[in-house]
PDB file of N, CA, C and O in Angstrom:
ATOM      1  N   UNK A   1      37.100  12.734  47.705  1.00  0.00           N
ATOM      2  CA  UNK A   1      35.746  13.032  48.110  1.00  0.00           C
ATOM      3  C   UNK A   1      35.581  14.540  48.107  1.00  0.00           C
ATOM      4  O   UNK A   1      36.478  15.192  48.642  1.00  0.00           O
ATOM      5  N   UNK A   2      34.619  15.134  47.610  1.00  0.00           N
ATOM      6  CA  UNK A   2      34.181  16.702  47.429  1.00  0.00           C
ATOM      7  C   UNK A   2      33.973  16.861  48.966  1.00  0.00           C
ATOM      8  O   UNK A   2      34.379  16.135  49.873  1.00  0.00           O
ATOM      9  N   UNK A   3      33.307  17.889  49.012  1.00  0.00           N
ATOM     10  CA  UNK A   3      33.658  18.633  50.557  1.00  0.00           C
ATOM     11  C   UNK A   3      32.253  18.728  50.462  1.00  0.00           C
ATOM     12  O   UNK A   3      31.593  18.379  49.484  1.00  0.00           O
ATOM     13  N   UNK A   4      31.727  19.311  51.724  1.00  0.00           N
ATOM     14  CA  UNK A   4      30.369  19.775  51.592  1.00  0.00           C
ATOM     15  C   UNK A   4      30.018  21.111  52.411  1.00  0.00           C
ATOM     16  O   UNK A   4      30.694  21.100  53.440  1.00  0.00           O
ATOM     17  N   UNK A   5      29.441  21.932  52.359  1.00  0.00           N
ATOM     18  CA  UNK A   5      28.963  22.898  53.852  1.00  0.00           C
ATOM     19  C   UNK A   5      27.968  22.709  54.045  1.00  0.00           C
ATOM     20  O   UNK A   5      27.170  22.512  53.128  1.00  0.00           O
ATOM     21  N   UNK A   6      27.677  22.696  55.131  1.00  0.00           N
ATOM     22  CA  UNK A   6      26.594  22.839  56.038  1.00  0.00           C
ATOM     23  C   UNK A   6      25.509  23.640  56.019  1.00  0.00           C
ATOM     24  O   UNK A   6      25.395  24.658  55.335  1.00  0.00           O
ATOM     25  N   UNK A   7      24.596  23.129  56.867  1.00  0.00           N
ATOM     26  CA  UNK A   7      23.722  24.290  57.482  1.00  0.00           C
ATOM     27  C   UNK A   7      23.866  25.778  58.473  1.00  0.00           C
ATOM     28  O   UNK A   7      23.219  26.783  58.770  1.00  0.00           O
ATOM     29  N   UNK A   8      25.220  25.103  58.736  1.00  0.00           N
ATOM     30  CA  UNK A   8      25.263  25.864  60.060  1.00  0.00           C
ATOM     31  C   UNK A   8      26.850  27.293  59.709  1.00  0.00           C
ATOM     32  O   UNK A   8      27.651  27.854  60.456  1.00  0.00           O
ATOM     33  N   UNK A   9      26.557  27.330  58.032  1.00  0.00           N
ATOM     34  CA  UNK A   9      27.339  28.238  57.347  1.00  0.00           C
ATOM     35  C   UNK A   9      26.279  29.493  57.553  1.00  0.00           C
ATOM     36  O   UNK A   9      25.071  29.550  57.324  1.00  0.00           O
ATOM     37  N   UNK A  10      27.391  30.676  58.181  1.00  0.00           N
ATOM     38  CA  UNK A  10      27.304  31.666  58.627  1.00  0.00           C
ATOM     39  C   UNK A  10      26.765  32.657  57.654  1.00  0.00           C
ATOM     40  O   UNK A  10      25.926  33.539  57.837  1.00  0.00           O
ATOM     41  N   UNK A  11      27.634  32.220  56.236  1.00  0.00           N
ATOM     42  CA  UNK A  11      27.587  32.781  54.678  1.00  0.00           C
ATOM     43  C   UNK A  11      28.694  34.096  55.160  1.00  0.00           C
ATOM     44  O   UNK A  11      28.237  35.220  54.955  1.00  0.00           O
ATOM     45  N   UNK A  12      29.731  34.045  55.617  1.00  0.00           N
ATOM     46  CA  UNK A  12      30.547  34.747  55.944  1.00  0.00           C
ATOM     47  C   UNK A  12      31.634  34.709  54.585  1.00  0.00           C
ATOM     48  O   UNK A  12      32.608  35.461  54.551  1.00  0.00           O
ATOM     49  N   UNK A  13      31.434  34.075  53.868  1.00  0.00           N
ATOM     50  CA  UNK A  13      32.679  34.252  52.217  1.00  0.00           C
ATOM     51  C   UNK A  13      34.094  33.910  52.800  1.00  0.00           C
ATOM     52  O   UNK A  13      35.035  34.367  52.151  1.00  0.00           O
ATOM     53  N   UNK A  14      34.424  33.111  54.027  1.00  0.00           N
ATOM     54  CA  UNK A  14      35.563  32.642  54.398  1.00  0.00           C
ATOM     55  C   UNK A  14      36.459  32.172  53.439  1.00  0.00           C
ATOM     56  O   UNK A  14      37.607  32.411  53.066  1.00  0.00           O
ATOM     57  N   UNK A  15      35.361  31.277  53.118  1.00  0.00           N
ATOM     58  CA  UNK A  15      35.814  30.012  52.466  1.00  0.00           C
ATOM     59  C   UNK A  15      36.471  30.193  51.134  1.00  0.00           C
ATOM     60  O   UNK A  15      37.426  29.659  50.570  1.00  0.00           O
ATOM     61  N   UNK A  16      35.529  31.238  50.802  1.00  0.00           N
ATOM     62  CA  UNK A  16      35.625  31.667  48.575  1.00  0.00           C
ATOM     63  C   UNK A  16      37.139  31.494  48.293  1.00  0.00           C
ATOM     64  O   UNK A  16      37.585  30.457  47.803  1.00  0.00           O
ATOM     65  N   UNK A  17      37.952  32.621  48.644  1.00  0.00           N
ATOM     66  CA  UNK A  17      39.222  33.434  48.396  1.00  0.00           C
ATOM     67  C   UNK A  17      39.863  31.684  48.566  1.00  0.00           C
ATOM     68  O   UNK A  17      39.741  31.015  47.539  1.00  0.00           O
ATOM     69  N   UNK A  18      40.407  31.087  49.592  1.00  0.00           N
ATOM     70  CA  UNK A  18      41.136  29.735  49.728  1.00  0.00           C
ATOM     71  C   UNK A  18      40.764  29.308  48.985  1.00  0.00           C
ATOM     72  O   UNK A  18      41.752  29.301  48.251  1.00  0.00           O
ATOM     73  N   UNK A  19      39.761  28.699  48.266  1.00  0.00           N
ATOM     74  CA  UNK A  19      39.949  27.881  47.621  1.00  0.00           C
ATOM     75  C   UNK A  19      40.611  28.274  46.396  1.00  0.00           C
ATOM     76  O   UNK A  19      40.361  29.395  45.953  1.00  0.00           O
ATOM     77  N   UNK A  20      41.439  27.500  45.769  1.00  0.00           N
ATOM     78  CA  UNK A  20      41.684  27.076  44.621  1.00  0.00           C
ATOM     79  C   UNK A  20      41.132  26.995  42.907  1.00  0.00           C
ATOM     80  O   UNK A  20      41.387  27.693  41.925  1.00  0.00           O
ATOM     81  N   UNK A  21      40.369  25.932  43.096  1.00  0.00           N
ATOM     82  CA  UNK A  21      39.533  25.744  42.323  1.00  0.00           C
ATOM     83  C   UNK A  21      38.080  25.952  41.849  1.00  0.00           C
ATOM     84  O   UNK A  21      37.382  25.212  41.155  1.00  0.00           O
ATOM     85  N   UNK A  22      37.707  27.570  42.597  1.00  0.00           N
ATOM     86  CA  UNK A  22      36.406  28.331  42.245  1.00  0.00           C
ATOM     87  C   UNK A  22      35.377  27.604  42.689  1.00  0.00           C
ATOM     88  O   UNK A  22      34.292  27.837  42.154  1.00  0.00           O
ATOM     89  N   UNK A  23      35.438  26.500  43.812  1.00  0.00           N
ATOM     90  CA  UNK A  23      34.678  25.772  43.432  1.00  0.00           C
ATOM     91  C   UNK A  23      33.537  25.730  44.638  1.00  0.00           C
ATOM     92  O   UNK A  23      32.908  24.813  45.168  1.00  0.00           O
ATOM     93  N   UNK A  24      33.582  27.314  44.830  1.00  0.00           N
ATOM     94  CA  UNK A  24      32.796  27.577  46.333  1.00  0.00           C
ATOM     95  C   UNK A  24      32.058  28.944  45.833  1.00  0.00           C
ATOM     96  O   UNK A  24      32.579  29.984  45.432  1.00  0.00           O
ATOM     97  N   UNK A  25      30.691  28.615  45.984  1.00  0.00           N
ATOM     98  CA  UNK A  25      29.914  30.221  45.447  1.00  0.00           C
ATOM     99  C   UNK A  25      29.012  30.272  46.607  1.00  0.00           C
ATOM    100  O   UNK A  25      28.801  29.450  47.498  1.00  0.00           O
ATOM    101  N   UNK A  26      28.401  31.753  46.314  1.00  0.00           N
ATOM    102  CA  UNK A  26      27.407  31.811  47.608  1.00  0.00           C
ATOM    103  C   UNK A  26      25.655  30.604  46.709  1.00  0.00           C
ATOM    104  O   UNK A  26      25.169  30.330  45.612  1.00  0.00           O
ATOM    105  N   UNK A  27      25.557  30.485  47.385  1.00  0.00           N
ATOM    106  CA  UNK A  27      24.047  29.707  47.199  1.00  0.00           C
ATOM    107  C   UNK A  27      22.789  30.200  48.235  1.00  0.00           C
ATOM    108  O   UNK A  27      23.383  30.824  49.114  1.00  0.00           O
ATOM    109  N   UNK A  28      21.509  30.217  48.515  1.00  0.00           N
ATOM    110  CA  UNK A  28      20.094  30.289  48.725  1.00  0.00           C
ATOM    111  C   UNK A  28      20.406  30.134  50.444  1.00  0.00           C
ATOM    112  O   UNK A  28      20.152  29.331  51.343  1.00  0.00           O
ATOM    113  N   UNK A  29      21.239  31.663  50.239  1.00  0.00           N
ATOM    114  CA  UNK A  29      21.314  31.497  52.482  1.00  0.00           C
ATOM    115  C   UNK A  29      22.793  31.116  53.028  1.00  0.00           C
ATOM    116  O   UNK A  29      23.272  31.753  53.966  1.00  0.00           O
ATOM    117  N   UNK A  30      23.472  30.095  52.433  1.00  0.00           N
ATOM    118  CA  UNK A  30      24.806  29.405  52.793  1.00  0.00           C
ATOM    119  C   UNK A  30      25.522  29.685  51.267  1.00  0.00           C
ATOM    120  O   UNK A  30      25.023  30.137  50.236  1.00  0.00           O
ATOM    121  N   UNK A  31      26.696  29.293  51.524  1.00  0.00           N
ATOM    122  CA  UNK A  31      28.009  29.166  50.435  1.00  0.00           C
ATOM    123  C   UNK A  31      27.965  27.985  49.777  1.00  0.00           C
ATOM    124  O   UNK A  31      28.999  27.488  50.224  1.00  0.00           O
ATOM    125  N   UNK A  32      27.473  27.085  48.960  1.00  0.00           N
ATOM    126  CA  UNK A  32      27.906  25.856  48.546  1.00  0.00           C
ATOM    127  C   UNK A  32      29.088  25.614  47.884  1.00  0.00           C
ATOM    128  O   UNK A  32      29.799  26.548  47.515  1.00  0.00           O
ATOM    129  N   UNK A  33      29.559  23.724  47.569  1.00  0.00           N
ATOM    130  CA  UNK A  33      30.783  23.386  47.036  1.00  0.00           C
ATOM    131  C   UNK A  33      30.001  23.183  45.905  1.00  0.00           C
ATOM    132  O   UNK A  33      28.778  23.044  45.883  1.00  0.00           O
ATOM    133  N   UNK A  34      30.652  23.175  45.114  1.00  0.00           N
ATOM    134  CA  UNK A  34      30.235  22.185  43.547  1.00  0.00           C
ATOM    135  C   UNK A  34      31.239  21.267  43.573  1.00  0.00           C
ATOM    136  O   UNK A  34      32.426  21.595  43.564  1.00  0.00           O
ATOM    137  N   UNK A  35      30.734  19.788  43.614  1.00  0.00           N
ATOM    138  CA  UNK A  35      31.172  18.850  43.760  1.00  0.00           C
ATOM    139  C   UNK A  35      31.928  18.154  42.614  1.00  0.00           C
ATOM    140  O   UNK A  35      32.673  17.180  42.724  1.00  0.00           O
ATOM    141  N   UNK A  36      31.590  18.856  41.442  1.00  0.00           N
ATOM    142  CA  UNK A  36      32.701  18.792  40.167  1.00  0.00           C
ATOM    143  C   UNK A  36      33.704  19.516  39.990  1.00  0.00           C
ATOM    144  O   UNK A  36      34.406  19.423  38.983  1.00  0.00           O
ATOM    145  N   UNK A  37      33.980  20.579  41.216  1.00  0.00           N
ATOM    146  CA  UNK A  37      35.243  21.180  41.067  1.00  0.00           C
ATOM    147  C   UNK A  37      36.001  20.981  42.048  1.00  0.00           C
ATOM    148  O   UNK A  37      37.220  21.156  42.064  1.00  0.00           O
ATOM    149  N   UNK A  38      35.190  20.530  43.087  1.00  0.00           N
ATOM    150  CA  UNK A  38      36.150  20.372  44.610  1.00  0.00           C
ATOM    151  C   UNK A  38      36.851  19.133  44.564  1.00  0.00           C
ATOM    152  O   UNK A  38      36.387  18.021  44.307  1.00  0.00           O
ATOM    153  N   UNK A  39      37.979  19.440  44.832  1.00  0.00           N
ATOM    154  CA  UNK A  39      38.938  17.741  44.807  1.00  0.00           C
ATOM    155  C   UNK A  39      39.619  17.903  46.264  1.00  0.00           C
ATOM    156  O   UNK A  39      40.672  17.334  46.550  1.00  0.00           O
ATOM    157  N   UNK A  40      38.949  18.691  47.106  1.00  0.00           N
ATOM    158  CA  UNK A  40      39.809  18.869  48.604  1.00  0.00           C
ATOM    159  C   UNK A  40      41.366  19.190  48.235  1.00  0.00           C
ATOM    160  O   UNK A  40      42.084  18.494  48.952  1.00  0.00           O
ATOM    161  N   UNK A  41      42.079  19.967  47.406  1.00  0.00           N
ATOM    162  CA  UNK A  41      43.063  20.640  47.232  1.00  0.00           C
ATOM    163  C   UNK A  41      44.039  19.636  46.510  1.00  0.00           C
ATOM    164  O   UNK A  41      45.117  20.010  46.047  1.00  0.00           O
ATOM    165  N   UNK A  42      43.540  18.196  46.437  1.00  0.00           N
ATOM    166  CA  UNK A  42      44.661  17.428  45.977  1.00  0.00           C
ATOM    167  C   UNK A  42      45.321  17.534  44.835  1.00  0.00           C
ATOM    168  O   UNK A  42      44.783  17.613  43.731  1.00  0.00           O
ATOM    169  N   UNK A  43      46.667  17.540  45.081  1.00  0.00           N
ATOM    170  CA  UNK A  43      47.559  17.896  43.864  1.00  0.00           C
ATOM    171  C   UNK A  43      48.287  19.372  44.014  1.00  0.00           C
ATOM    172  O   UNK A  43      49.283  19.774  43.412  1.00  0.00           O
ATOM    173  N   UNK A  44      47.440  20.093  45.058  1.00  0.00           N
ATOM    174  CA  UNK A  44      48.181  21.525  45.304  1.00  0.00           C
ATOM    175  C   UNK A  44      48.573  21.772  46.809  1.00  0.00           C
ATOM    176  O   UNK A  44      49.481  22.538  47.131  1.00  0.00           O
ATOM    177  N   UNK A  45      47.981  21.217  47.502  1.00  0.00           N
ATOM    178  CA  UNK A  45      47.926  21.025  48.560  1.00  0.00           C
ATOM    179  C   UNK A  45      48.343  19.669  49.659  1.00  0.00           C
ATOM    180  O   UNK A  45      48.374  18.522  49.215  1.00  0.00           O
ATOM    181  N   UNK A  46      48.583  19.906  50.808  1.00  0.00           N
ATOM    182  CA  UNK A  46      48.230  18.614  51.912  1.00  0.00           C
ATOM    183  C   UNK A  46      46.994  19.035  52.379  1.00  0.00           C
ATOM    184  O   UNK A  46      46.718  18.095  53.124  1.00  0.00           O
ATOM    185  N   UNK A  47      46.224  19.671  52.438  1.00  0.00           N
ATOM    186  CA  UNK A  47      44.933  19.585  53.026  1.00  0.00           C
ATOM    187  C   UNK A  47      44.082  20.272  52.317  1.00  0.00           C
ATOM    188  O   UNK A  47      44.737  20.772  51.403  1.00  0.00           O
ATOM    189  N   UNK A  48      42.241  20.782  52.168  1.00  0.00           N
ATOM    190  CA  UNK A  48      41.970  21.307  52.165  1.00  0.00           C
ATOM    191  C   UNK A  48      42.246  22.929  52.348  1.00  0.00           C
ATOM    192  O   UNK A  48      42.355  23.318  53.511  1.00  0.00           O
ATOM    193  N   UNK A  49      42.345  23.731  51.474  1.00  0.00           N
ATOM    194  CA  UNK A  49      42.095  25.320  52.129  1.00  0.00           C
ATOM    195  C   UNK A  49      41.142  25.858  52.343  1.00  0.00           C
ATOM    196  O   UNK A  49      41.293  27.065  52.534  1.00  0.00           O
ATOM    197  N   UNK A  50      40.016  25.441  52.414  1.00  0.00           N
ATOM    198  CA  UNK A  50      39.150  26.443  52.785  1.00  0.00           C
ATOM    199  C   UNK A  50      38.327  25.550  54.138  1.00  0.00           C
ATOM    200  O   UNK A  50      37.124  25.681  54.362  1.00  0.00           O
ATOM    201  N   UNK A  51      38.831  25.056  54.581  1.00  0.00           N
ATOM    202  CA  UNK A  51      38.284  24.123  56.187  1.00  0.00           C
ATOM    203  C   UNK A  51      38.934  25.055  57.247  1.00  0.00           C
ATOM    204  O   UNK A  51      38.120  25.610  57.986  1.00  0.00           O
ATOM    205  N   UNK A  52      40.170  25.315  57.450  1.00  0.00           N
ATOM    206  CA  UNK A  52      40.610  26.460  58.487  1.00  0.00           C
ATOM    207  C   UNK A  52      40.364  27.530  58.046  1.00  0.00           C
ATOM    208  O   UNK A  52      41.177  28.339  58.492  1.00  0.00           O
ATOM    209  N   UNK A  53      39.517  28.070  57.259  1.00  0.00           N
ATOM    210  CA  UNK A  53      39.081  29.006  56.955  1.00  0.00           C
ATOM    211  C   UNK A  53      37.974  29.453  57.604  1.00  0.00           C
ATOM    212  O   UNK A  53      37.689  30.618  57.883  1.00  0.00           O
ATOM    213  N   UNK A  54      37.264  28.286  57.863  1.00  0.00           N
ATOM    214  CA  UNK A  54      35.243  28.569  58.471  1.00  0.00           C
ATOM    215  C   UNK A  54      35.457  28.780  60.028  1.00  0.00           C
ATOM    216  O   UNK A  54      35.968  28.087  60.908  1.00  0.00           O
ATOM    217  N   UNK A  55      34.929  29.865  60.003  1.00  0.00           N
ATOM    218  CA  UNK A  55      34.867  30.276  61.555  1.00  0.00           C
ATOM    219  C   UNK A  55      33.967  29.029  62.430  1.00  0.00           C
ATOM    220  O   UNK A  55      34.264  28.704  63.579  1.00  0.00           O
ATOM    221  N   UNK A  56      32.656  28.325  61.533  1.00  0.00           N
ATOM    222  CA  UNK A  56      31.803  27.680  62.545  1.00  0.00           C
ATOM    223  C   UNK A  56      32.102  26.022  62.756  1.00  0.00           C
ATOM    224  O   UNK A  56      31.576  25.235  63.542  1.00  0.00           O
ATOM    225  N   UNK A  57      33.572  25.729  61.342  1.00  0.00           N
ATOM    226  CA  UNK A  57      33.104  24.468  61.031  1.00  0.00           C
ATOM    227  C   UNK A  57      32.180  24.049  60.348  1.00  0.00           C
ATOM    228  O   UNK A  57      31.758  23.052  60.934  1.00  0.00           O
ATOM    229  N   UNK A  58      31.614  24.220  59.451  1.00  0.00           N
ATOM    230  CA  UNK A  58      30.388  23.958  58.366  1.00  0.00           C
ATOM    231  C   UNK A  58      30.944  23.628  57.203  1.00  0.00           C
ATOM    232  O   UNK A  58      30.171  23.663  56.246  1.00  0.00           O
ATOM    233  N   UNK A  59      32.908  23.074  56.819  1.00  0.00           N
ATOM    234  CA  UNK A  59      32.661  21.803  55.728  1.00  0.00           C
ATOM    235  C   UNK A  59      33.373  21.189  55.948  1.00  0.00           C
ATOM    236  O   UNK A  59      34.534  21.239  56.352  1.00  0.00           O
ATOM    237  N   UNK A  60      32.195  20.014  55.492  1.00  0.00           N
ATOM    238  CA  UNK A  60      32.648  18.813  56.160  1.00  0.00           C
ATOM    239  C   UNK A  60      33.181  17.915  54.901  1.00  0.00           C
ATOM    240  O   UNK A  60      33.261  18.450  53.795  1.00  0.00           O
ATOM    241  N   UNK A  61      33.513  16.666  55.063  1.00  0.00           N
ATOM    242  CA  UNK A  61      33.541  15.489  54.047  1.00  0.00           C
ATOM    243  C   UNK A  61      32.063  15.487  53.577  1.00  0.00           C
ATOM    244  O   UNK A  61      31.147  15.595  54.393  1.00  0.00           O
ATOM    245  N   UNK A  62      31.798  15.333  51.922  1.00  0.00           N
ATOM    246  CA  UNK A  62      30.654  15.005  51.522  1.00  0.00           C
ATOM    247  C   UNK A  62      30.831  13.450  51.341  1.00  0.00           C
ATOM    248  O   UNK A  62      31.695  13.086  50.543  1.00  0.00           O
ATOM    249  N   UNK A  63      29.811  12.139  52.263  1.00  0.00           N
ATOM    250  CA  UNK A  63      29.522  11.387  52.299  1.00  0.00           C
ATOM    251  C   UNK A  63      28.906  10.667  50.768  1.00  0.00           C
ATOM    252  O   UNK A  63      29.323   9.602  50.311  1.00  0.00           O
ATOM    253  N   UNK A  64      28.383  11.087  50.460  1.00  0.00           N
ATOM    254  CA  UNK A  64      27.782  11.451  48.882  1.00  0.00           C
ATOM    255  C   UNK A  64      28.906  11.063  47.787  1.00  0.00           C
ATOM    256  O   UNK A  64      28.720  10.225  46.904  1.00  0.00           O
ATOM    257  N   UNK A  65      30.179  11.845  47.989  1.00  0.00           N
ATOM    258  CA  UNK A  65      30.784  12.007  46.701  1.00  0.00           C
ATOM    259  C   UNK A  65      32.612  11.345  47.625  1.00  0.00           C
ATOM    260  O   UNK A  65      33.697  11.802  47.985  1.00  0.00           O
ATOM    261  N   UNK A  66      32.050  10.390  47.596  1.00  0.00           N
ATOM    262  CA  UNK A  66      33.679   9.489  48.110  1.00  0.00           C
ATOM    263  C   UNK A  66      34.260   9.396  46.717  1.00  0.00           C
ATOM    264  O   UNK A  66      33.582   9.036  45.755  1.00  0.00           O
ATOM    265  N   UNK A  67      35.392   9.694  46.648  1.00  0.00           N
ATOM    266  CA  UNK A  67      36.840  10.007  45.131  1.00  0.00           C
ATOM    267  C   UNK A  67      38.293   9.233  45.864  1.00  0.00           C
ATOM    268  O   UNK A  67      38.682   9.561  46.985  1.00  0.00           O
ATOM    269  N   UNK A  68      38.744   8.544  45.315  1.00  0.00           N
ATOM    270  CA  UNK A  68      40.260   8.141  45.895  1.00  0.00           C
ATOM    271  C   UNK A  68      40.812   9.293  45.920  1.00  0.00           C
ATOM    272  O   UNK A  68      40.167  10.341  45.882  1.00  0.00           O
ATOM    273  N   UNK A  69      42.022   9.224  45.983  1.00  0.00           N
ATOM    274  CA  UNK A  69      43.073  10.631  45.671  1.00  0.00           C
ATOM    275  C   UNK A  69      43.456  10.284  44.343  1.00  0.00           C
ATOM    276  O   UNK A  69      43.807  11.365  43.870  1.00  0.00           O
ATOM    277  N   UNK A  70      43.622   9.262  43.308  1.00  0.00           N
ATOM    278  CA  UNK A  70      44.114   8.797  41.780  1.00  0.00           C
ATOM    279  C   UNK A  70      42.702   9.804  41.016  1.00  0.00           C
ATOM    280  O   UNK A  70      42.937  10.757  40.272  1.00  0.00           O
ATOM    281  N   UNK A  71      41.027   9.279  41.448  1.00  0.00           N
ATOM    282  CA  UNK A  71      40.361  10.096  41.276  1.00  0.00           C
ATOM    283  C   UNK A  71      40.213  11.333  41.020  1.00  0.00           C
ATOM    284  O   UNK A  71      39.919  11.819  39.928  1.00  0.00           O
ATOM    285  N   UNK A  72      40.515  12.169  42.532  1.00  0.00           N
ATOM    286  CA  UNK A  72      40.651  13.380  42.738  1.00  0.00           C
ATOM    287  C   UNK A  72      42.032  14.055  41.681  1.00  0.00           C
ATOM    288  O   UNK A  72      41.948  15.237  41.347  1.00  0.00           O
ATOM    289  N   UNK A  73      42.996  13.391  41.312  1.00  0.00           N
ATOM    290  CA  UNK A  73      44.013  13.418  40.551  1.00  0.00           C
ATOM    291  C   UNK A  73      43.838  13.430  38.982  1.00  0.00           C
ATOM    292  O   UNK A  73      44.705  13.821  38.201  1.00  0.00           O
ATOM    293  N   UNK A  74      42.516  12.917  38.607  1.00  0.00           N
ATOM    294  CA  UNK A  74      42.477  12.642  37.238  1.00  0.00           C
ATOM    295  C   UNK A  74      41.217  13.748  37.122  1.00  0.00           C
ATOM    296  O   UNK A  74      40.878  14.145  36.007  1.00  0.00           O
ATOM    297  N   UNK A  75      40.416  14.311  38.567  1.00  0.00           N
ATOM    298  CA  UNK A  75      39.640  15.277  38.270  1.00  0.00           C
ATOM    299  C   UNK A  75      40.433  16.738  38.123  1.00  0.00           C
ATOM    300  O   UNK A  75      39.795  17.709  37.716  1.00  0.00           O
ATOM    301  N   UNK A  76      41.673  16.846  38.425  1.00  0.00           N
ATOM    302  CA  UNK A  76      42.573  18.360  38.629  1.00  0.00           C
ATOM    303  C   UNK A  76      42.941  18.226  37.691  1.00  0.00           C
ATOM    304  O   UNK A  76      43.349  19.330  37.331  1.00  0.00           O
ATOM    305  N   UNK A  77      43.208  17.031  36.419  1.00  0.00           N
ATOM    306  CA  UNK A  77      43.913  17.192  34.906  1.00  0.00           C
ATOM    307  C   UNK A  77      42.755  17.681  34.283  1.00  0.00           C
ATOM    308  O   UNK A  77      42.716  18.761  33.693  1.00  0.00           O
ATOM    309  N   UNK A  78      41.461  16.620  34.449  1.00  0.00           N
ATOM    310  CA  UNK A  78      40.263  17.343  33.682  1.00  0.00           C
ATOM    311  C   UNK A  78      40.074  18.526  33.772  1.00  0.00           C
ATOM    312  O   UNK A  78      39.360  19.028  32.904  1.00  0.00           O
ATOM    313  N   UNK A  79      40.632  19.399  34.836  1.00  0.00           N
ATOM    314  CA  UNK A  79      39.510  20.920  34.646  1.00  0.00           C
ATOM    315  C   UNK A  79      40.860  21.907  34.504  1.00  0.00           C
ATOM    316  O   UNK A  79      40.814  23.126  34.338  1.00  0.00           O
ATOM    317  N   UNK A  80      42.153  21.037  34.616  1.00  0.00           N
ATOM    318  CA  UNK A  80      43.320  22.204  34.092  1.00  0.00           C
ATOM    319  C   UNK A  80      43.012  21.833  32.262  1.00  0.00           C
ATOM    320  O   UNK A  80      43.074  22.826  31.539  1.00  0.00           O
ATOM    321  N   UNK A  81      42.770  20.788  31.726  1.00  0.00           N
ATOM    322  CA  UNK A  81      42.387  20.604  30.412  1.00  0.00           C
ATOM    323  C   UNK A  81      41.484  21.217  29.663  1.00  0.00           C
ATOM    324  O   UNK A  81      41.627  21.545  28.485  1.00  0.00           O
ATOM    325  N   UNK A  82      40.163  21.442  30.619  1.00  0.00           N
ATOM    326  CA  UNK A  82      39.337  22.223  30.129  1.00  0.00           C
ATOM    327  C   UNK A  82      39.660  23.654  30.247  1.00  0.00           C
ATOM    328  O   UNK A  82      39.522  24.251  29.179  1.00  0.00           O
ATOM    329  N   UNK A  83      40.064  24.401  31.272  1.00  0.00           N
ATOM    330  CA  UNK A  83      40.955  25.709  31.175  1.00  0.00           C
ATOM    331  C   UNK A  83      41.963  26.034  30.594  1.00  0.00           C
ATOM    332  O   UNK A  83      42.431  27.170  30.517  1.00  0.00           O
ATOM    333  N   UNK A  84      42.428  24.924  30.079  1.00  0.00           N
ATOM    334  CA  UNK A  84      43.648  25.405  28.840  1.00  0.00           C
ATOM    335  C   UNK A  84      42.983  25.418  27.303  1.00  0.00           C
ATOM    336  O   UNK A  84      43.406  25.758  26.198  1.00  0.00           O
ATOM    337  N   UNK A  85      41.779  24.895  27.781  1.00  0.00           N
ATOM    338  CA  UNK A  85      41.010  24.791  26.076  1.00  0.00           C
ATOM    339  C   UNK A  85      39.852  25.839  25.926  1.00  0.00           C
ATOM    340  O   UNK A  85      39.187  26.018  24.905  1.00  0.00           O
ATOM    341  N   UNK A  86      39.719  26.535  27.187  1.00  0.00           N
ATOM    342  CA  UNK A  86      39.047  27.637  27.402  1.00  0.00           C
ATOM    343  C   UNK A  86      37.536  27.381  28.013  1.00  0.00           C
ATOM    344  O   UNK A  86      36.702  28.256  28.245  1.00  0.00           O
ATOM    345  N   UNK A  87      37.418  26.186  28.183  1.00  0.00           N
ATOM    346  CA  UNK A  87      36.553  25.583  28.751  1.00  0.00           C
ATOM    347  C   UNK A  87      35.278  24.663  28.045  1.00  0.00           C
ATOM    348  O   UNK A  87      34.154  24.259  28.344  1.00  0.00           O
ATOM    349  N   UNK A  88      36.150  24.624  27.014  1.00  0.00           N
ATOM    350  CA  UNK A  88      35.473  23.462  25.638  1.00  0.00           C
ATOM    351  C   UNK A  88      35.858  21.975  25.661  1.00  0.00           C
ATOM    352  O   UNK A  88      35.435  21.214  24.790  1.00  0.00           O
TER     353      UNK A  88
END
């Protein structure tokens, strides 16, 4: 499942640097996830990195975008595939 932030994001850039997979930009006031890059760290990680990162708590599970972990697993080959092909 992708991650989500909140409303109640500070826009403090906690989050950016942890993550992994780029997959946190600033957006219109708050930081958003892009939900095609966030796999909640699986495959590099046991948890999320960028959740002990947020000073307020503002990401949460995105309800929206439920992924198994086999999922989330076949989404970290897709985008190391597309970065080894330069993004073609």
């Amino acid at each position: 499942m992708a991650l989500k932030i909140t409303d109640d994001c500070i826009a403090c850039a906690a989050c950016v640097e942890p993550c992994p997979n780029q997959a946190i930009s600033e957006g219109p006031g708050i930081y958003v996830i892009d939900p095609e890059r966030c796999r909640e760290c699986v495959g590099d990680y046991d948890a999320p990195q960028c959740v002990p990162h947020c000073p307020v708590d503002a990401i949460i599970p995105d309800p929206e975008r439920r992924e198994t972990r086999g999922e989330l697993l076949a989404k970290k080959e897709r985008t190391a595939d597309s970065a080894e092909s330069g993004g073609n």
